[in-house]
C-alpha positions as YAML, in Angstrom:
chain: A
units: angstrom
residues:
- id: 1
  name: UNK
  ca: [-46.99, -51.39, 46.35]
- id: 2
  name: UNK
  ca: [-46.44, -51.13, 42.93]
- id: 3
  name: UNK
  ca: [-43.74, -53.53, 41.23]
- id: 4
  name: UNK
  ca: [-41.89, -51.43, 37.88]
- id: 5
  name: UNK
  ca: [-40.55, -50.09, 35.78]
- id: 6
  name: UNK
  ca: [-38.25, -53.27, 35.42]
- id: 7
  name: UNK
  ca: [-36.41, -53.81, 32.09]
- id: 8
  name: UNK
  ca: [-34.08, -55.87, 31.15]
- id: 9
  name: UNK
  ca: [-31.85, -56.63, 28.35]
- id: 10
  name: UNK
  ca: [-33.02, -59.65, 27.31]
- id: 11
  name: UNK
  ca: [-36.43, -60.90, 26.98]
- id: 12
  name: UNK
  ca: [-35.51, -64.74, 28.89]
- id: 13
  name: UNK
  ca: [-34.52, -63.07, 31.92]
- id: 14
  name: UNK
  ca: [-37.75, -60.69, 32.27]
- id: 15
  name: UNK
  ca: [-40.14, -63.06, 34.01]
- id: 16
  name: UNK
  ca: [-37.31, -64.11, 36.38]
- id: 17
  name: UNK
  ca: [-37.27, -60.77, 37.74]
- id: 18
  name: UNK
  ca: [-40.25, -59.88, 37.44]
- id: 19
  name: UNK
  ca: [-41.08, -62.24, 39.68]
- id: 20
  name: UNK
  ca: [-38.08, -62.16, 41.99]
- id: 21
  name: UNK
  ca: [-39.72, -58.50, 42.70]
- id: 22
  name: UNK
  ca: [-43.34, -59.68, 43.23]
- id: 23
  name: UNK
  ca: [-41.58, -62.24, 45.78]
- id: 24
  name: UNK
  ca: [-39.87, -58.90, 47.65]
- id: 25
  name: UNK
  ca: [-42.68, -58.13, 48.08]
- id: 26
  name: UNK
  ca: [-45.17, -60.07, 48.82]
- id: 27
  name: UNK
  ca: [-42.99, -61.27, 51.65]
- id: 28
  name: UNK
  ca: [-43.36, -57.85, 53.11]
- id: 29
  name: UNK
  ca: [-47.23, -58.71, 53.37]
- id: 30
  name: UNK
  ca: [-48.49, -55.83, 51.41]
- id: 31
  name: UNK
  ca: [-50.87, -55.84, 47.97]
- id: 32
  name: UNK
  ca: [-49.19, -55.81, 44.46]
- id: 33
  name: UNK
  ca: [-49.75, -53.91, 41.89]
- id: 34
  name: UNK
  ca: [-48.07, -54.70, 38.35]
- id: 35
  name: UNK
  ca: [-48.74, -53.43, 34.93]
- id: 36
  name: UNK
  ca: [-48.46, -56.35, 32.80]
- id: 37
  name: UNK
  ca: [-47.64, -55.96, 29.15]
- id: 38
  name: UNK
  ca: [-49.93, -58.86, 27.53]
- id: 39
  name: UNK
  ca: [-46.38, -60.17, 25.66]
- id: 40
  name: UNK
  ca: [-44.62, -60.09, 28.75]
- id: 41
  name: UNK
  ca: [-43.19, -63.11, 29.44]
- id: 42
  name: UNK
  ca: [-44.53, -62.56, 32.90]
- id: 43
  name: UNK
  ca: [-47.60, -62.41, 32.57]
- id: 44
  name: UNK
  ca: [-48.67, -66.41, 32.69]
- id: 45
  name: UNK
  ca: [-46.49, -67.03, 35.63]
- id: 46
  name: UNK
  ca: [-47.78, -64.39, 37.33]
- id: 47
  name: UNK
  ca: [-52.02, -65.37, 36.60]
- id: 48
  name: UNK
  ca: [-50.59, -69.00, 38.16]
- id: 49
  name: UNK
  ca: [-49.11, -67.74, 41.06]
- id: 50
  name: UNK
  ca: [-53.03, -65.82, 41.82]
- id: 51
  name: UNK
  ca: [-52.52, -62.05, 40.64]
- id: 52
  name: UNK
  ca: [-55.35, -61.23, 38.72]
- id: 53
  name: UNK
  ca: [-56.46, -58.57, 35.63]
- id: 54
  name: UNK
  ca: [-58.45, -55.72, 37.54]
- id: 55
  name: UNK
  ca: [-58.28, -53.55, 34.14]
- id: 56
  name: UNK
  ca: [-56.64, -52.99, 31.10]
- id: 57
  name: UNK
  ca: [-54.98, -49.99, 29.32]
- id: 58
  name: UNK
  ca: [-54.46, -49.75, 25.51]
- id: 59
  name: UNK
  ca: [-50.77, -49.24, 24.40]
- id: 60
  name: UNK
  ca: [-50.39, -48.54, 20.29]
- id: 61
  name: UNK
  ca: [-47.57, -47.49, 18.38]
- id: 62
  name: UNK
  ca: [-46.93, -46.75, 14.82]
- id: 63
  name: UNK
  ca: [-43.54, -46.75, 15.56]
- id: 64
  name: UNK
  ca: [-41.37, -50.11, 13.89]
- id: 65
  name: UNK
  ca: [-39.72, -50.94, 15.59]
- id: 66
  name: UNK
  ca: [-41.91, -50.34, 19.00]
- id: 67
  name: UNK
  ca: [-39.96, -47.52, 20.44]
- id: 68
  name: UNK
  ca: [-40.07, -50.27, 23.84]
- id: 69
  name: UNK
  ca: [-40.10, -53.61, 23.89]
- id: 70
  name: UNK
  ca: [-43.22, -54.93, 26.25]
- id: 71
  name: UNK
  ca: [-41.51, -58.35, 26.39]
- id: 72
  name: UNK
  ca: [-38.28, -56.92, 28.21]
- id: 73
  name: UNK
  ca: [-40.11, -53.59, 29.57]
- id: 74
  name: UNK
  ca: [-42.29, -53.67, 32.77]
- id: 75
  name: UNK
  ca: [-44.15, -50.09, 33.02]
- id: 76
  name: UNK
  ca: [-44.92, -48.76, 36.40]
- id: 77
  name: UNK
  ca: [-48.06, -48.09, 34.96]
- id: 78
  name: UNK
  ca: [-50.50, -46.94, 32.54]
- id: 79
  name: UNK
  ca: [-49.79, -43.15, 32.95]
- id: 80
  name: UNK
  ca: [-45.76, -43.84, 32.99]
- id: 81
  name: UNK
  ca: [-45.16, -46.51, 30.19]
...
């Protein structure tokens, strides 16, 4: 199952429910999948708790400000940012 898009409007609260989602499901006994921002706040917590990197996309944006913020934004993937 794939965990995202999640947002929220401030950056505190994003690894709180990011990870209050991986919980949903991971009761439910099925894999995650979760495209991770690398300034997610989420992103430590959820290496800790055993998810692991299995690849990486490049986002870049000459945008300023960043047209989404990756430490409030969770994509539901590379294709859908």
């Amino acid at each position: 199952m794939t965990v995202g898009p999640v947002g929220t409007p401030e950056a505190a609260d994003a690894a709180a429910c990011v990870a209050a989602a991986v919980r949903w499901v991971g009761a439910r006994g099925v894999a995650v999948r979760v495209s991770v921002p690398g300034p997610h706040p989420a992103l430590g917590p959820l290496l800790v708790l055993g998810l692991r990197i299995h690849g990486t996309d490049i986002f870049c944006s000459t945008h300023a400000p960043s047209f989404a913020d990756v430490r409030r934004y969770l994509p539901s993937g590379g294709d859908l940012f």
